[in-house]
BANU-460829 format. One record per residue (C-alpha): y, x, z; residue in three letters; residue number from 0. Coordinates in Angstrom, 2 decimals. Layout:
<bados>
<bado Y="Y" X="X" Z="Z" type="ALA" seq="NUM"/>
...
</bados>
This chain:
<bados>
<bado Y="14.73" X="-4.62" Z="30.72" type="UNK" seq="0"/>
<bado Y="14.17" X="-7.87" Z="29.39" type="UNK" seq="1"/>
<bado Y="17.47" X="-9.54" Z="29.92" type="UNK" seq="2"/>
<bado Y="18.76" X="-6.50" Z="28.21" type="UNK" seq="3"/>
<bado Y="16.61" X="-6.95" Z="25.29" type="UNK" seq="4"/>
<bado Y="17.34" X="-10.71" Z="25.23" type="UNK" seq="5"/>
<bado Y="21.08" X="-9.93" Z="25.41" type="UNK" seq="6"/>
<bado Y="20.84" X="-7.41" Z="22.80" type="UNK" seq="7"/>
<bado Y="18.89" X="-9.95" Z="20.47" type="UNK" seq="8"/>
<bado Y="21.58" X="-12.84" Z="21.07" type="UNK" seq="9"/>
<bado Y="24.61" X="-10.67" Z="20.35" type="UNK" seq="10"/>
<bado Y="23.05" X="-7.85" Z="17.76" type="UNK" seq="11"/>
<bado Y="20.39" X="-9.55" Z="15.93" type="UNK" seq="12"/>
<bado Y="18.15" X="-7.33" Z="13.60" type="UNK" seq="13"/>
<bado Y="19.22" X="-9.54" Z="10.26" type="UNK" seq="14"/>
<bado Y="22.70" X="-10.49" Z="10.41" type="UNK" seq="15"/>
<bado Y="23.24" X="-8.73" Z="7.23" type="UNK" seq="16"/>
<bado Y="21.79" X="-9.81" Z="3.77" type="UNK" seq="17"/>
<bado Y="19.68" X="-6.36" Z="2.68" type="UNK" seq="18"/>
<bado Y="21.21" X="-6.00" Z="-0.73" type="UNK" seq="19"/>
<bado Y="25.25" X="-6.89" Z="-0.59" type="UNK" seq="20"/>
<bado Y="25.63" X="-6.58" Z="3.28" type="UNK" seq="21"/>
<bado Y="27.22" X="-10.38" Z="3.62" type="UNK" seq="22"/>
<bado Y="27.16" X="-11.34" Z="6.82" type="UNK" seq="23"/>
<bado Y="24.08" X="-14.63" Z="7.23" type="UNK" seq="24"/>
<bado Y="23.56" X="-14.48" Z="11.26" type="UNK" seq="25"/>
<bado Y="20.34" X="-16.83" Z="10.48" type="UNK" seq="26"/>
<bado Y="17.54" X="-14.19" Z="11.02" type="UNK" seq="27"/>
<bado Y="16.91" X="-13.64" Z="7.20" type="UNK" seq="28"/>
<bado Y="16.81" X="-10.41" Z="4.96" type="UNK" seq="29"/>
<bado Y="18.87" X="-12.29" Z="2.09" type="UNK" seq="30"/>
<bado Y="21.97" X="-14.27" Z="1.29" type="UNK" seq="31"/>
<bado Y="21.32" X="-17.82" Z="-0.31" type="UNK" seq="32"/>
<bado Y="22.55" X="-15.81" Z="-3.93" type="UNK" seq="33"/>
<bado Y="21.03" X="-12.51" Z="-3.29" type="UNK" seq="34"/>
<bado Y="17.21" X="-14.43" Z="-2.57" type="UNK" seq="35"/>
<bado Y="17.78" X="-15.86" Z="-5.82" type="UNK" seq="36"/>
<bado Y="16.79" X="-12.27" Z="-7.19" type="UNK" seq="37"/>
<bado Y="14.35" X="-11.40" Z="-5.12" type="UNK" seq="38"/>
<bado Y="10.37" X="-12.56" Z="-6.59" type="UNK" seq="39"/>
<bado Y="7.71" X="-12.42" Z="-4.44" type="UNK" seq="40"/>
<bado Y="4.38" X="-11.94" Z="-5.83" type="UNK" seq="41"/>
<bado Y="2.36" X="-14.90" Z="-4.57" type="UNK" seq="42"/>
<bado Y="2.25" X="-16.76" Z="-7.55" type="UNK" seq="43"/>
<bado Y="0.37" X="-15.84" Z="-10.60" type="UNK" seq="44"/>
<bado Y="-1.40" X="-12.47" Z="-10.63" type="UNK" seq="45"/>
<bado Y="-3.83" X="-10.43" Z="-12.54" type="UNK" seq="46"/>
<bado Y="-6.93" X="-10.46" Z="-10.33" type="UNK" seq="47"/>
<bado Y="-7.04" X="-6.56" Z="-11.24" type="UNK" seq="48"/>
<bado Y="-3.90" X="-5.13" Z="-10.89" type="UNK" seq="49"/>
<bado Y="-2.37" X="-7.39" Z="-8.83" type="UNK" seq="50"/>
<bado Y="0.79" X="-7.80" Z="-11.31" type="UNK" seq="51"/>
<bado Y="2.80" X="-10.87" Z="-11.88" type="UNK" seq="52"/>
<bado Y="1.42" X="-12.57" Z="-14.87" type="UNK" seq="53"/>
<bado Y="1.84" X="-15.45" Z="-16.77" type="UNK" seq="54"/>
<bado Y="-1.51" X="-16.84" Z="-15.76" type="UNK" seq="55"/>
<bado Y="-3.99" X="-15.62" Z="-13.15" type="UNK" seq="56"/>
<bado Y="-6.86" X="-14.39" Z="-15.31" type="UNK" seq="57"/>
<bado Y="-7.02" X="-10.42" Z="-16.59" type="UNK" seq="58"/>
<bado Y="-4.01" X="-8.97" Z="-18.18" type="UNK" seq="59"/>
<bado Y="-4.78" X="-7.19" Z="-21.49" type="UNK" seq="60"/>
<bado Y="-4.04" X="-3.85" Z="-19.95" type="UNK" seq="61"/>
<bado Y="-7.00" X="-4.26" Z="-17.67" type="UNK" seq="62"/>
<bado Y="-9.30" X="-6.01" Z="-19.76" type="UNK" seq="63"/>
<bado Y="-8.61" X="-2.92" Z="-22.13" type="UNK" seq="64"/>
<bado Y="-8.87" X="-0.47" Z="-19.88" type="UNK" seq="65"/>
<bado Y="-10.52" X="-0.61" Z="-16.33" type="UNK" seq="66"/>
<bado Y="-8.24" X="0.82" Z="-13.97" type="UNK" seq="67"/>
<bado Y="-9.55" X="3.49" Z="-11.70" type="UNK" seq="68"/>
<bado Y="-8.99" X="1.68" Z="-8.53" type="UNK" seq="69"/>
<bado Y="-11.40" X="-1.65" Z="-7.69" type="UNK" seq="70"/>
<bado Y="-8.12" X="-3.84" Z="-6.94" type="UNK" seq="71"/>
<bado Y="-4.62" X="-3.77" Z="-6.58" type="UNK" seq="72"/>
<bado Y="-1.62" X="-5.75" Z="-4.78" type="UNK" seq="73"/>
<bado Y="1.58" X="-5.80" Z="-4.17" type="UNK" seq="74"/>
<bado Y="4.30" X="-7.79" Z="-2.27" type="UNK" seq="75"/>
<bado Y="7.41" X="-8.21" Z="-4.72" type="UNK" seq="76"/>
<bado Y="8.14" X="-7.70" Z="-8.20" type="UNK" seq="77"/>
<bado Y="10.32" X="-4.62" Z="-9.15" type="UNK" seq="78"/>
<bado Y="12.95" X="-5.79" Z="-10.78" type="UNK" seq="79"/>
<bado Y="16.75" X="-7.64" Z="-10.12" type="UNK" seq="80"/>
<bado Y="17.44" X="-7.57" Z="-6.13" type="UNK" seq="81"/>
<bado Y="13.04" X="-6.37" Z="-5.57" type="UNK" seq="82"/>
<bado Y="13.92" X="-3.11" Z="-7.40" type="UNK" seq="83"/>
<bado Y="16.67" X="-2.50" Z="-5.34" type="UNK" seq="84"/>
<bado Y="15.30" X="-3.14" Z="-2.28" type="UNK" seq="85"/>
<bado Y="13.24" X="-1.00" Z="-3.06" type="UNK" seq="86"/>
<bado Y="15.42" X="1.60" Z="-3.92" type="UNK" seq="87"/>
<bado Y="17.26" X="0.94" Z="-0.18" type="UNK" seq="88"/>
<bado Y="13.14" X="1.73" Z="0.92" type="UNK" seq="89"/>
<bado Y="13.44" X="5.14" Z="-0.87" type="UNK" seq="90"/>
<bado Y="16.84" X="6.21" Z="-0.13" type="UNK" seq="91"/>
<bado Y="17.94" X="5.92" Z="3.66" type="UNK" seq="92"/>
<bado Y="15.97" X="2.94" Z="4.72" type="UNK" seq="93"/>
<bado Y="13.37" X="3.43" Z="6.42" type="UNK" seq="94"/>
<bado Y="13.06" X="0.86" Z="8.23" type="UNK" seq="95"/>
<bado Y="11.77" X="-1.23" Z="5.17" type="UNK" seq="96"/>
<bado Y="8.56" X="-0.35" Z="5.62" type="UNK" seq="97"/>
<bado Y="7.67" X="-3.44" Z="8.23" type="UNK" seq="98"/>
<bado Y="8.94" X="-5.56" Z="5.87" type="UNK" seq="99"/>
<bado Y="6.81" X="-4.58" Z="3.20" type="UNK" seq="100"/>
<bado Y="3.93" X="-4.35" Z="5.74" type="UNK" seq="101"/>
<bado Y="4.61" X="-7.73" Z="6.75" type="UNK" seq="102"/>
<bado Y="4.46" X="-8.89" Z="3.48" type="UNK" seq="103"/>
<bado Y="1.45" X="-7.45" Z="2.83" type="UNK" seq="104"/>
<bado Y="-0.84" X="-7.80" Z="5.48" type="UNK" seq="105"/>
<bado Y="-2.21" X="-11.11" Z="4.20" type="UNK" seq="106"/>
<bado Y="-2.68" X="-9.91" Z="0.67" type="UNK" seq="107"/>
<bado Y="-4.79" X="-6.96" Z="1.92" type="UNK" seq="108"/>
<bado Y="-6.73" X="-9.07" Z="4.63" type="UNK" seq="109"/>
<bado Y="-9.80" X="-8.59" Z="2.07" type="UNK" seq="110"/>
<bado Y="-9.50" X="-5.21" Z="1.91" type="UNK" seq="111"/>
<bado Y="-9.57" X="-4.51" Z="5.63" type="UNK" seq="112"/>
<bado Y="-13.31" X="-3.32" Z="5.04" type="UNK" seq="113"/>
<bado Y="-11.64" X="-0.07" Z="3.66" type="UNK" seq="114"/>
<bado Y="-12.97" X="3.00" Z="5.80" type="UNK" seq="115"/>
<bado Y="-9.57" X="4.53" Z="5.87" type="UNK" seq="116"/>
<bado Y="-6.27" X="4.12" Z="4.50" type="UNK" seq="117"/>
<bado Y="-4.26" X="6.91" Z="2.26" type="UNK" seq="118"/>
<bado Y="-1.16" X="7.16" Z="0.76" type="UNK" seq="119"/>
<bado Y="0.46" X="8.65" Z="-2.62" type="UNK" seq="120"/>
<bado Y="1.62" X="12.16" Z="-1.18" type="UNK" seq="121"/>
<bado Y="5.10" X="13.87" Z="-2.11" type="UNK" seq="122"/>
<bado Y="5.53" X="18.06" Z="-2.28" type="UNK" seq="123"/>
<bado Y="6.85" X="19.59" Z="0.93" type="UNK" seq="124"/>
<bado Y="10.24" X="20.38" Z="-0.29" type="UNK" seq="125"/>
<bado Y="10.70" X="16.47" Z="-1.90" type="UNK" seq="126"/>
<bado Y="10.18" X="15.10" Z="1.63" type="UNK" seq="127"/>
<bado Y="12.59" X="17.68" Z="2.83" type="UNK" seq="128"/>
<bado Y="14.66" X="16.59" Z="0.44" type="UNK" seq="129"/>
<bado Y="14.58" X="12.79" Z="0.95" type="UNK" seq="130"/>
<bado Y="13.59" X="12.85" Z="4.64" type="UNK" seq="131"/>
<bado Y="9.94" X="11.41" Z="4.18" type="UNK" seq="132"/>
<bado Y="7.64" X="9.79" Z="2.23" type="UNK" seq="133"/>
<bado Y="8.26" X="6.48" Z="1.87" type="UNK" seq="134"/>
<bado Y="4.33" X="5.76" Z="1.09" type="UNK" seq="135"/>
<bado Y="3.46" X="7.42" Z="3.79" type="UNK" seq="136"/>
<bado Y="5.35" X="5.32" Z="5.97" type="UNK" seq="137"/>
<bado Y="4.39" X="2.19" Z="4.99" type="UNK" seq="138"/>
<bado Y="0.75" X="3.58" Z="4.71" type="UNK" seq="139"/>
<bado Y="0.62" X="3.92" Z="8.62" type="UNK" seq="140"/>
<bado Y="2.04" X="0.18" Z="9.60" type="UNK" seq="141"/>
<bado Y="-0.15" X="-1.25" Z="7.17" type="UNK" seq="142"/>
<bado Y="-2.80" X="1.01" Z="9.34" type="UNK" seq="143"/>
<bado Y="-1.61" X="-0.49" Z="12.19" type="UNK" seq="144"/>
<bado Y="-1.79" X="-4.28" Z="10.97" type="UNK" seq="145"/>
<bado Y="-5.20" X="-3.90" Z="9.18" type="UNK" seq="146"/>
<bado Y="-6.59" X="-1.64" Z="12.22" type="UNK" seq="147"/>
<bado Y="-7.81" X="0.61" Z="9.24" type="UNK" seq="148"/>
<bado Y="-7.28" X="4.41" Z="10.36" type="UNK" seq="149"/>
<bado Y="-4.59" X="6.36" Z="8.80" type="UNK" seq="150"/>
<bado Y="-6.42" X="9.15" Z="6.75" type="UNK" seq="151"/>
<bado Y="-3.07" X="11.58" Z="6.26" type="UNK" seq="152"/>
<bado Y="-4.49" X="14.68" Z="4.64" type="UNK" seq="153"/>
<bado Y="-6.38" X="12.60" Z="2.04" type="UNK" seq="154"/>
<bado Y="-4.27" X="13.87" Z="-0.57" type="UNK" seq="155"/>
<bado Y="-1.54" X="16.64" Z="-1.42" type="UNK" seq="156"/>
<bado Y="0.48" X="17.01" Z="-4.08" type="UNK" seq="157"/>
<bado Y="0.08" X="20.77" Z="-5.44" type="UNK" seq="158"/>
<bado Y="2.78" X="20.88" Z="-8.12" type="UNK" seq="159"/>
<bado Y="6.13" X="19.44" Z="-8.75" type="UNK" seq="160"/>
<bado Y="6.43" X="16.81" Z="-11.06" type="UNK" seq="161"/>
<bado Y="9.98" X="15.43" Z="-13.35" type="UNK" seq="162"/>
<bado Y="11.06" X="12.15" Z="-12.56" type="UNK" seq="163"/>
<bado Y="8.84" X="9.21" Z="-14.24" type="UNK" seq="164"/>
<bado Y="11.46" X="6.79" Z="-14.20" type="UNK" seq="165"/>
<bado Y="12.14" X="7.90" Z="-17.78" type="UNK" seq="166"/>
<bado Y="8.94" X="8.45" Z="-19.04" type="UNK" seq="167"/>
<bado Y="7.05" X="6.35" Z="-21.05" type="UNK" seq="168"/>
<bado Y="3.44" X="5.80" Z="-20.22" type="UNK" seq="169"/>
<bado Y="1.73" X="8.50" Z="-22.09" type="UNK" seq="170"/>
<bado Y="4.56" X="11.17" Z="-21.23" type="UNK" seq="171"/>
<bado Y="3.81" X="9.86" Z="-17.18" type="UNK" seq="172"/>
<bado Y="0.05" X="10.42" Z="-17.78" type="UNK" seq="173"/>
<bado Y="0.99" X="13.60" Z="-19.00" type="UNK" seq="174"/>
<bado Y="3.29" X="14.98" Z="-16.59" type="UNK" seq="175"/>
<bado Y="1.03" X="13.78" Z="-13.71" type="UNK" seq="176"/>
<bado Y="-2.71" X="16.02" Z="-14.77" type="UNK" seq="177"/>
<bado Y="-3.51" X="18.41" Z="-12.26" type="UNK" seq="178"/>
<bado Y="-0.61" X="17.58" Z="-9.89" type="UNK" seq="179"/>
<bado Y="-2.85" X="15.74" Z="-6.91" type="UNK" seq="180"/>
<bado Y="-5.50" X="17.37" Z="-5.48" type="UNK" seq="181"/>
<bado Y="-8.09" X="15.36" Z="-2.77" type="UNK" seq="182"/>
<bado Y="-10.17" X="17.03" Z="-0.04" type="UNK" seq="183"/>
<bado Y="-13.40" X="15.95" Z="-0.34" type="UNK" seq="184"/>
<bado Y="-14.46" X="16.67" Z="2.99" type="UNK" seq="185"/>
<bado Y="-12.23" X="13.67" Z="4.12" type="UNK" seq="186"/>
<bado Y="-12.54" X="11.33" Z="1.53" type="UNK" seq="187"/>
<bado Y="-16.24" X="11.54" Z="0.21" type="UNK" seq="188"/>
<bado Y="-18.55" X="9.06" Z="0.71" type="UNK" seq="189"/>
<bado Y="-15.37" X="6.04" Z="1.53" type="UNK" seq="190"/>
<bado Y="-13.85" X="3.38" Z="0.66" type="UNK" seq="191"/>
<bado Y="-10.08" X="3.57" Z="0.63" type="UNK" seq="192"/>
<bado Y="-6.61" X="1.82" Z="0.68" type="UNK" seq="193"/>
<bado Y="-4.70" X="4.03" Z="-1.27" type="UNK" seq="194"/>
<bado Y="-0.58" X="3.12" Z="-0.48" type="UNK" seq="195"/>
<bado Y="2.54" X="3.76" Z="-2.47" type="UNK" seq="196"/>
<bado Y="5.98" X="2.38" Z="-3.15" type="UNK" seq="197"/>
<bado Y="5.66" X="0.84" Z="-6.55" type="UNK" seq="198"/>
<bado Y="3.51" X="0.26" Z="-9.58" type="UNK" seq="199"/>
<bado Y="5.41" X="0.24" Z="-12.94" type="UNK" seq="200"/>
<bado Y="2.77" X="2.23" Z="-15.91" type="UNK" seq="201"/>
<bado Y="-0.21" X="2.58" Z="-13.76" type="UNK" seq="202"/>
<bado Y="-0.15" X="6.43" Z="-14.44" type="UNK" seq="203"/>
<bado Y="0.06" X="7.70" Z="-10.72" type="UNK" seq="204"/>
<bado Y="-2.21" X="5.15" Z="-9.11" type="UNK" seq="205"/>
<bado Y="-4.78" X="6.01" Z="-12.68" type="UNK" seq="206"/>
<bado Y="-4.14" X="10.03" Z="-11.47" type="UNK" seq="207"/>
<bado Y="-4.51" X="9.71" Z="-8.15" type="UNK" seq="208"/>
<bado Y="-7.62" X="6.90" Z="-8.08" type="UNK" seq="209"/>
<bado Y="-9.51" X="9.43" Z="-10.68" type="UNK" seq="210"/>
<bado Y="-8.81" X="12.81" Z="-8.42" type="UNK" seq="211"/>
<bado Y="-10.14" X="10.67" Z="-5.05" type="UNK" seq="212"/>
<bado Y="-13.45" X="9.44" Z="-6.98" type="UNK" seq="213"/>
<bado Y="-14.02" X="13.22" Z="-8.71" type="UNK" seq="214"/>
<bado Y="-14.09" X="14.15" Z="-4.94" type="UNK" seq="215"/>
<bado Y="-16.57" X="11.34" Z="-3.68" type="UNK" seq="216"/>
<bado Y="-14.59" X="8.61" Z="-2.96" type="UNK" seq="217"/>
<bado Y="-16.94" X="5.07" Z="-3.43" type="UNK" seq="218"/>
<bado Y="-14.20" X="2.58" Z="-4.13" type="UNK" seq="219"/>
<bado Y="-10.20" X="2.27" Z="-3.90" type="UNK" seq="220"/>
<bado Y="-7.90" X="-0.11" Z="-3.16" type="UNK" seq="221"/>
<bado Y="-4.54" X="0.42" Z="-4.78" type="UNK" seq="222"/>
<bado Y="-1.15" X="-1.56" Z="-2.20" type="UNK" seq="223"/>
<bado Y="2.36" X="-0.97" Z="-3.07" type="UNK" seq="224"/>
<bado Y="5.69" X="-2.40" Z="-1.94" type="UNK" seq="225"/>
<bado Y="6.11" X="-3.53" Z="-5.74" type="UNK" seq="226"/>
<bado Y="4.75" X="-3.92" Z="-9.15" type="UNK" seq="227"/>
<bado Y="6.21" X="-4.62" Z="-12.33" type="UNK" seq="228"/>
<bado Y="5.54" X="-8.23" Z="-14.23" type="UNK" seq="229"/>
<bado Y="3.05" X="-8.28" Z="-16.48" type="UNK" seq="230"/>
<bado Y="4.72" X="-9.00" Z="-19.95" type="UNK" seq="231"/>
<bado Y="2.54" X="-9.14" Z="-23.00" type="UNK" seq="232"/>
<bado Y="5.33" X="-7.50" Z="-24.76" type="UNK" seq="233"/>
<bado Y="5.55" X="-4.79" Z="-22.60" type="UNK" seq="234"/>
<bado Y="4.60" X="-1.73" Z="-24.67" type="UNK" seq="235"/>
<bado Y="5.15" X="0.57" Z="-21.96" type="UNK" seq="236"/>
<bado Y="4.21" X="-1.20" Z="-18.74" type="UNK" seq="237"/>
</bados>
C-alpha cells in the first residue's frame, strides 16, 4: 500500500495545477509564479481586533468605533484579486479547499485553542442542498481537528432565508440578517467559542451571529474565516 501511494505521489501529485488558471507547475505549489502575484496573505499588518489587513497594526477606526461582538478575529488571505477567487473555487465545487485554509490558519488561531468548542456560520437546509455543503462547516471541523478543539455542530441554525449580501451595503446586510440565526443555549451557554466562516467583508454576519451566541450565554467568541477584506480608511462600506 505504500509503494502504491508513493507511485501515485511521483506520477499524480496533489498540486500540479496552479488553483486559479489550471497551468500546469509540477513543483508542489497551489499557484503559478503570475497567479501568486494576486494572491495576499494576511501575515503582515493587521488590526489586532478584527484581524483585517491594515495599513498599520494598531485598531482600525471601525473597531475603535464600534466594539465588535466577537473578542478577536483572523483570517488567512485577503479577499480580493486571485484570494477572492479562491475563495469562490472554496464555495463552488471545491471542497477540498478547506485544508488549505486550515493549514493556513492553524498558527493564527494557536491562541485561541483555549476555546471550549468550535462553531461555524450555519446555511438553511435547502442552500446546502443546493450547493452541496457548507463551506464553513467544513473548514470548521479540520480546524477542529488541528486545534483539538471539539466540533460543536448544532451551535447554530439558520431559521430563515436570507438575499444575497454580496450586494448589500452594510446597513442593508445588518438589516437583512435580524432574526435569521438562532443559538441553542443549552450547547453554547456558559463557553468560549471559535466561531468559523468563509469570509469577512462588512462585519454584519459575524456582528449577527456573535450577538445571538452571547444573548444565549456564550462567555467569549472567536471569529476565523478563510478571508477578510483590507482595511481601507476610505472604505465607506467595509
Amino acid at each position: 500500500m505504500r509503494l502504491l501511494n508513493w507511485l501515485d505521489k511521483q506520477f499524480f501529485p496533489e498540486n500540479f495545477t496552479c488553483e486559479l488558471c489550471g497551468r500546469e507547475i509540477f513543483d508542489g505549489g497551489r499557484f503559478c509564479a503570475d497567479c501568486a502575484k494576486t494572491v495576499q496573505f494576511n501575515d503582515g499588518e493587521t488590526c489586532p481586533v478584527c484581524g483585517r489587513k491594515t495599513a498599520t497594526s494598531t485598531l482600525c477606526l471601525e473597531c475603535k468605533a464600534f466594539a465588535p461582538a466577537y473578542k478577536k478575529a483572523a483570517s488567512a488571505i485577503v479577499y480580493a484579486d486571485g484570494g477572492a477567487k479562491l475563495i469562490y473555487k472554496f464555495k463552488h465545487g471545491n471542497a477540498y479547499l478547506k485544508d488549505y485554509f486550515a493549514d493556513l490558519l492553524q498558527d493564527k488561531c494557536a491562541e485561541f485553542a483555549n476555546a471550549d468548542g468550535i462553531c461555524f456560520v450555519p446555511m438553511t437546509k435547502s442552500d446546502v442542498r443546493k450547493r452541496g455543503y457548507n463551506q464553513a462547516e467544513l473548514l470548521a471541523k479540520a480546524l477542529s481537528e488541528r486545534l483539538s478543539v471539539p466540533l460543536i455542530k448544532n451551535a447554530l441554525t439558520k431559521v430563515k432565508k436570507t438575499e444575497q449580501q454580496k450586494s448589500l451595503s452594510k446597513a442593508e446586510r445588518e438589516n437583512n440578517l435580524k432574526g435569521c440565526f438562532k443559538a441553542d443555549g443549552k450547547v453554547v451557554k456558559g463557553k468560549t467559542l471559535i466561531l468559523v466562516d468563509d469570509v469577512m467583508t462588512t462585519g454584519a454576519t459575524a456582528e449577527a451571529v456573535c450577538t445571538e451566541l452571547k444573548k444565549r450565554g456564550a462567555l467569549a467568541i472567536y471569529f476565523v474565516t478563510a478571508a477578510s477584506v483590507e482595511y481601507k480608511v476610505n472604505n465607506k462600506d467595509e
